[in-house]
C-alpha positions in Angstrom: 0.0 0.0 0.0 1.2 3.7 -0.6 2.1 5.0 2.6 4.5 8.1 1.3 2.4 11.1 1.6 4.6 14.1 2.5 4.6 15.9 5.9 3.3 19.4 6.2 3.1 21.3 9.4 0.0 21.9 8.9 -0.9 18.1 10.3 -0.2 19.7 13.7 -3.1 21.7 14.1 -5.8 20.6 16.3 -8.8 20.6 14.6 -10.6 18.9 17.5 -11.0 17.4 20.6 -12.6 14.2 22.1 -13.7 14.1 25.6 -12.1 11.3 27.4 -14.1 7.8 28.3 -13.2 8.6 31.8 -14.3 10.6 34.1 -12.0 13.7 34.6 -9.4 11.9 32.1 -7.7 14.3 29.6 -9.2 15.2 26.1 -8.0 13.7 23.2 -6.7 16.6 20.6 -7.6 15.3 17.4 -4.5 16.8 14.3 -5.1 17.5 10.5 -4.0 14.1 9.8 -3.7 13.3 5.9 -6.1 9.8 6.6 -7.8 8.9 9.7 -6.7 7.9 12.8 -8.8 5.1 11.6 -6.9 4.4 8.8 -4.0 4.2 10.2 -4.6 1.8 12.6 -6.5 -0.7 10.0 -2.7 0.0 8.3 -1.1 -1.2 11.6 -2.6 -4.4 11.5 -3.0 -5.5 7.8 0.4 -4.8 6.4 2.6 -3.3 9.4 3.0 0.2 7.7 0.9 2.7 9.0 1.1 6.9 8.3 2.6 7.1 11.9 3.5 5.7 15.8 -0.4 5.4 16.8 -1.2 6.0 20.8 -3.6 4.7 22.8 -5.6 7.8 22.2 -5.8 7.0 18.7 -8.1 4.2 19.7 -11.6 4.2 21.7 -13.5 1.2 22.9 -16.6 1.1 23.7 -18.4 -1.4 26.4 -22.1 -3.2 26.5 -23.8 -2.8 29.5 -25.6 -6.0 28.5 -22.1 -8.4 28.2 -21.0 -6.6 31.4 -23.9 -7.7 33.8 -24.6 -10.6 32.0 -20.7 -11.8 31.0 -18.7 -9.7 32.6 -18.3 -8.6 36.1 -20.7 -5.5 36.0 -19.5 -2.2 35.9 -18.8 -0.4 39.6 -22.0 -2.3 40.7 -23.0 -5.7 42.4 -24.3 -8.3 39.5 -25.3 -11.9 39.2 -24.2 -12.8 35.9 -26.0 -15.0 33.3 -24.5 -18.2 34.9 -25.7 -17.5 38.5 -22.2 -16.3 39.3 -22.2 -13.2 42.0 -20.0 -10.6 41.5 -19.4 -7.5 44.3 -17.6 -4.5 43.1 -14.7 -3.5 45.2 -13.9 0.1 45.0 -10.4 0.7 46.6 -10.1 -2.0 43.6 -11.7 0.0 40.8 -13.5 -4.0 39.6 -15.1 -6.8 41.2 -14.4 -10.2 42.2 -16.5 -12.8 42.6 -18.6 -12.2 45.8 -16.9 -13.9 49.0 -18.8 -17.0 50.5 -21.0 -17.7 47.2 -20.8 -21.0 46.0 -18.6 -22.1 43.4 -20.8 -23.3 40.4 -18.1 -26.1 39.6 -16.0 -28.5 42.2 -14.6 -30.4 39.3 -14.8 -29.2 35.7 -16.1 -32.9 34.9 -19.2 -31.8 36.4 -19.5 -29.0 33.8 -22.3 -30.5 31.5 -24.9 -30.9 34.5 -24.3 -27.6 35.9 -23.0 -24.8 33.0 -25.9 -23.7 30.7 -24.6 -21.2 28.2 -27.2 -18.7 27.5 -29.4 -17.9 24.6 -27.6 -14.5 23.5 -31.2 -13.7 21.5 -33.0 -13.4 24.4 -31.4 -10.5 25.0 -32.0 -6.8 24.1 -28.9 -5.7 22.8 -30.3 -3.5 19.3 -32.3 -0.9 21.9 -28.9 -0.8 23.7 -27.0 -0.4 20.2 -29.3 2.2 19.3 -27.8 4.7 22.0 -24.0 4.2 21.3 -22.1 6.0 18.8 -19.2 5.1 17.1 -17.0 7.5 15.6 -16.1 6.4 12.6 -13.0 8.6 12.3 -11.1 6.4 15.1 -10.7 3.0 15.4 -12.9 1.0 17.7 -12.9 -1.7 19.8 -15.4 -3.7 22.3 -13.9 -5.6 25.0 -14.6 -8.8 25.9 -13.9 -8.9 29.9 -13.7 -11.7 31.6 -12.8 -13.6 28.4 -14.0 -17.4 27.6 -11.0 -19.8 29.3 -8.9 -19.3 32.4 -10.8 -16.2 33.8 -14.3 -17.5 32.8 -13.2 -20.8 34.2 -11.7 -19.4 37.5 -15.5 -17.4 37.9 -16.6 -21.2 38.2 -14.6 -22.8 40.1 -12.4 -20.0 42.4 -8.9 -19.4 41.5 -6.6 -22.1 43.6 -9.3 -25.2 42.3 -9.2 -23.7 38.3 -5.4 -23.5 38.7 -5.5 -27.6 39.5 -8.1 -28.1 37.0 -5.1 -27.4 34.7 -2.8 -30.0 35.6 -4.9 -32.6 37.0 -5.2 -35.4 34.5 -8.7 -36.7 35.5 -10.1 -32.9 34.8 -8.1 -32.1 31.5 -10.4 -33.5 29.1 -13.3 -32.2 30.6 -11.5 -28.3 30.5 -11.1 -29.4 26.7 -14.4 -29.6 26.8 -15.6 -26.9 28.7 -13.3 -25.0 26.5 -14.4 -25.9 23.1 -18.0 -25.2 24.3 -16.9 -21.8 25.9 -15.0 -20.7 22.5 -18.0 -21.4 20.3 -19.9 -19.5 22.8 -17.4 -16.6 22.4 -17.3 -16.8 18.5 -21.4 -16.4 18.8 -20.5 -13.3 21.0 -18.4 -12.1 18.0 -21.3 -12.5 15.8 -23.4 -10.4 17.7 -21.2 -7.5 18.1 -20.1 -7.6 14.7 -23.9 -7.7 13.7 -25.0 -4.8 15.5 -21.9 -2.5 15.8 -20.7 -2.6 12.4 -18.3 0.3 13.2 -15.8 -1.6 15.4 -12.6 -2.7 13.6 -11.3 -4.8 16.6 -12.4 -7.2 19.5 -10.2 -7.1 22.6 -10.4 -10.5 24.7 -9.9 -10.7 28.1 -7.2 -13.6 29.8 -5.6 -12.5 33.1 -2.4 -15.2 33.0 -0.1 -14.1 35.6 0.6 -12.3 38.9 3.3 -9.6 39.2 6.4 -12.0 39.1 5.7 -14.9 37.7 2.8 -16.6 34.7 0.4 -18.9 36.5 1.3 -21.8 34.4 3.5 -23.4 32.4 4.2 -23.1 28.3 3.1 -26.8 28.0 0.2 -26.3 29.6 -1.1 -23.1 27.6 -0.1 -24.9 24.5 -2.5 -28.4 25.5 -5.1 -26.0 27.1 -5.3 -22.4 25.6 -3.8 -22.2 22.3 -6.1 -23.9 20.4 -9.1 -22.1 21.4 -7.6 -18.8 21.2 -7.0 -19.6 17.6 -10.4 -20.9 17.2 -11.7 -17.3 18.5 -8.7 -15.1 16.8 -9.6 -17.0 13.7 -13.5 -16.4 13.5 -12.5 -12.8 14.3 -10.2 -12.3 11.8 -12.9 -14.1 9.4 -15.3 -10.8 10.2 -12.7 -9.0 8.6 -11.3 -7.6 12.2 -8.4 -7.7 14.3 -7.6 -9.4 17.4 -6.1 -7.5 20.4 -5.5 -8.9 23.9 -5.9 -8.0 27.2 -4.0 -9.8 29.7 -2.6 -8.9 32.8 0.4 -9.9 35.1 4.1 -11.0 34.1 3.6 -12.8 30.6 6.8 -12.5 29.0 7.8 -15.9 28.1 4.0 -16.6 26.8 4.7 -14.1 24.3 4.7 -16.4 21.8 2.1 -19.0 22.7 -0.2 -15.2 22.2 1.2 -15.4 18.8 0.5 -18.8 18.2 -2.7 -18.2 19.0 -3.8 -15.4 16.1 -3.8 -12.5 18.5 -2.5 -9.2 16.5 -1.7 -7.2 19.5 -0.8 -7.2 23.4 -0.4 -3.9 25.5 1.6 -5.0 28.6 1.3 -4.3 32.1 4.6 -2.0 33.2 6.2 -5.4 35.3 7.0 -6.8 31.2 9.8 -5.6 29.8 7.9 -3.8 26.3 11.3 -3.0 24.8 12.7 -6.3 25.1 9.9 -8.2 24.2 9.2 -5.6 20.3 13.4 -6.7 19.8 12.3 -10.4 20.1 8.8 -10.5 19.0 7.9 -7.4 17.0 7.7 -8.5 14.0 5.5 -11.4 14.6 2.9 -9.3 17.1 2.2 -5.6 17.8 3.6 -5.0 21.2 2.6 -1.8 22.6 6.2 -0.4 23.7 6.7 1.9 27.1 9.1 5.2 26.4 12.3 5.3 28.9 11.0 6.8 32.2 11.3 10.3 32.6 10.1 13.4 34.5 7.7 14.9 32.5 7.4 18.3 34.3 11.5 19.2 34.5 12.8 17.9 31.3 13.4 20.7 28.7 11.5 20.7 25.8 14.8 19.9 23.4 15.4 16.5 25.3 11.5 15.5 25.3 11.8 15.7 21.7 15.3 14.1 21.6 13.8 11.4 23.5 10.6 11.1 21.2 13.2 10.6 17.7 15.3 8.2 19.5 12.1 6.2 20.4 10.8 6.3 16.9 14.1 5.2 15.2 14.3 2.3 17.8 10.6 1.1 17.7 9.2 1.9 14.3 11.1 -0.1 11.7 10.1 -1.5 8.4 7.7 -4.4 8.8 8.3 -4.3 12.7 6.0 -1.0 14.2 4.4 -1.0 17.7 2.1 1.3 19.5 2.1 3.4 22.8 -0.6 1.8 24.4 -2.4 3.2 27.4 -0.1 1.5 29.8 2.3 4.3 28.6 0.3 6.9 27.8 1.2 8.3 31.5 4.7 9.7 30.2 4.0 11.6 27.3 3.6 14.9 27.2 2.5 17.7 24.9 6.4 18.2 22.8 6.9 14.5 23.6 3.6 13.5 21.5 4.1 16.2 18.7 7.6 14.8 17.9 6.6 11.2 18.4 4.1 12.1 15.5 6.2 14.7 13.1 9.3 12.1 13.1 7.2 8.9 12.3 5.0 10.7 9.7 8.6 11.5 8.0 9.9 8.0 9.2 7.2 6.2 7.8 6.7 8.0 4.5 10.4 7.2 3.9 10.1 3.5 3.9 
């Protein structure tokens, strides 16, 4: 695709602003871009060349208030979701966990068939709840997915310690197979309604929590018998509806890097414990990793060295074939000089390769 469309200065004006999705968050300042923010992401992920470095502001993502009380974990309320799961929002945590004391739907995952009924999505009313969201179609948009279809949804059954065994306990792993096939196909028919009613979205984001601060919660071998194969499942039904796959999983995941990319997923943004910059040398041409700048102190570095920083990042992190993003988990250290430099030097990068 032809990506070599000079720089003017005039892309830095601000021709508008978007208020942010949360409360008292910054605005996003919208610049005379020559295409879309859009655009440019949808030529991020189909051939790994867009117009410039996009930020997490780049993107929105919207959320269903239907998914999230009835397959998610509500949103800064109590819920029972559509399985009978309770879920209690805690608010020094900013989310909810499943509500202390209630009764585990699942003691052994062999007992799934008896006691999981997926629900009958159509029996819902999401199109009166479409009907109030707007997407802009001038930015790229994704829904997420919380809570996801496999270890998360399975730990919402069973508590965390007993889903953890479920993984390596050889009498229960052909029943998580199971349970996992059956949640997947559940989560493709998820895909078919979002895709159905919000036309406008250009990406699902899927939720899988695999690892605490130091350490993943299980082994490789283990995600590749248990978890690989439905993610690609999923990733590949996505990608059929002409979208991309981005993923949304917390805690220390470096060395599953790669078992993400085995399973069709087109992007991760990392929680700050991953080394980002390490991870785009080793895997950045194979995934979109969303890279962290060096720290720095917004507020007393001179203006010259904020935009010294911001070329040195794009000549690291934005080579042929091999781009990445700033995702929100680095959105934090960038400001105003930083951002206009991260854009006027990719622009020119970009349109020179």
């Amino acid at each position: 695709m032809q990506r070599k469309i000079p720089f003017v200065d005039n892309e830095l004006r601000i021709v508008r602003t978007i208020p942010s999705r949360l409360p008292g968050g910054p605005e996003t300042s919208v610049r005379n871009t020559p295409v879309s923010s859009r655009e440019n992401i949808q030529a991020l992920y189909t051939d790994k060349h867009p117009y410039w470095l996009p930020v997490g502001a780049d993107s929105t993502m919207i959320t269903s208030q239907i998914y999230n009380n009835k397959l998610g974990r509500g949103s800064q309320a109590d819920v029972t979701d559509a399985f009978g799961v309770e879920w209690e929002y805690v608010p020094v945590a900013g989310g909810s966990t499943v509500r202390p004391g209630h009764e585990p739907l699942l003691e052994d995952v062999n007992e799934w068939r008896d006691k999981i009924v997926f629900p009958n999505l159509d029996e819902w009313d999401w199109a009166t709840e479409a009907e109030g969201i707007d997407i802009d179609m001038s930015r790229a948009c994704q829904i997420s997915l919380v809570n996801g279809f496999w270890f998360e949804r399975l730990i919402s059954f069973m508590e965390f310690a007993p889903a953890a065994v479920a993984l390596i306990d050889d009498e229960q792993k052909d029943a998580v197979k199971e349970l996992f096939v059956a949640s997947t196909l559940f989560g493709m028919k998820v895909v078919d309604k979002f895709v159905e009613l919000y036309p406008g979205i250009s990406g699902i984001n899927v939720h899988d929590d695999w690892g605490s601060q130091k350490a993943p919660f299980f082994s490789s071998e283990t995600a590749y018998e248990l978890f690989v194969p439905y993610m690609r499942m999923l990733t590949d039904h996505i990608h059929s509806k002409g979208r991309y796959a981005t993923l949304h999983s917390c805690g220390h995941n470096a060395t599953r890097v790669q078992c993400y990319i085995d399973g069709g997923f087109d992007s991760w943004d990392p929680q700050p414990m991953n080394d980002t910059q390490a991870l785009y040398e080793q895997y950045g041409d194979k995934i979109i990793i969303a890279v962290r700048p060096d720290p720095f102190d917004p507020e007393t570095t001179p203006e010259d060295e904020l935009r010294a920083r911001a070329r040195d990042f794009v000549d690291r992190f934005c080579k042929p074939g091999k781009p990445c993003t700033i995702g929100m988990m680095g959105m934090g250290t960038i400001p105003q000089a930083f951002s206009d430099e991260l854009y006027t030097y990719s622009r020119k990068k970009y349109g020179g390769f």
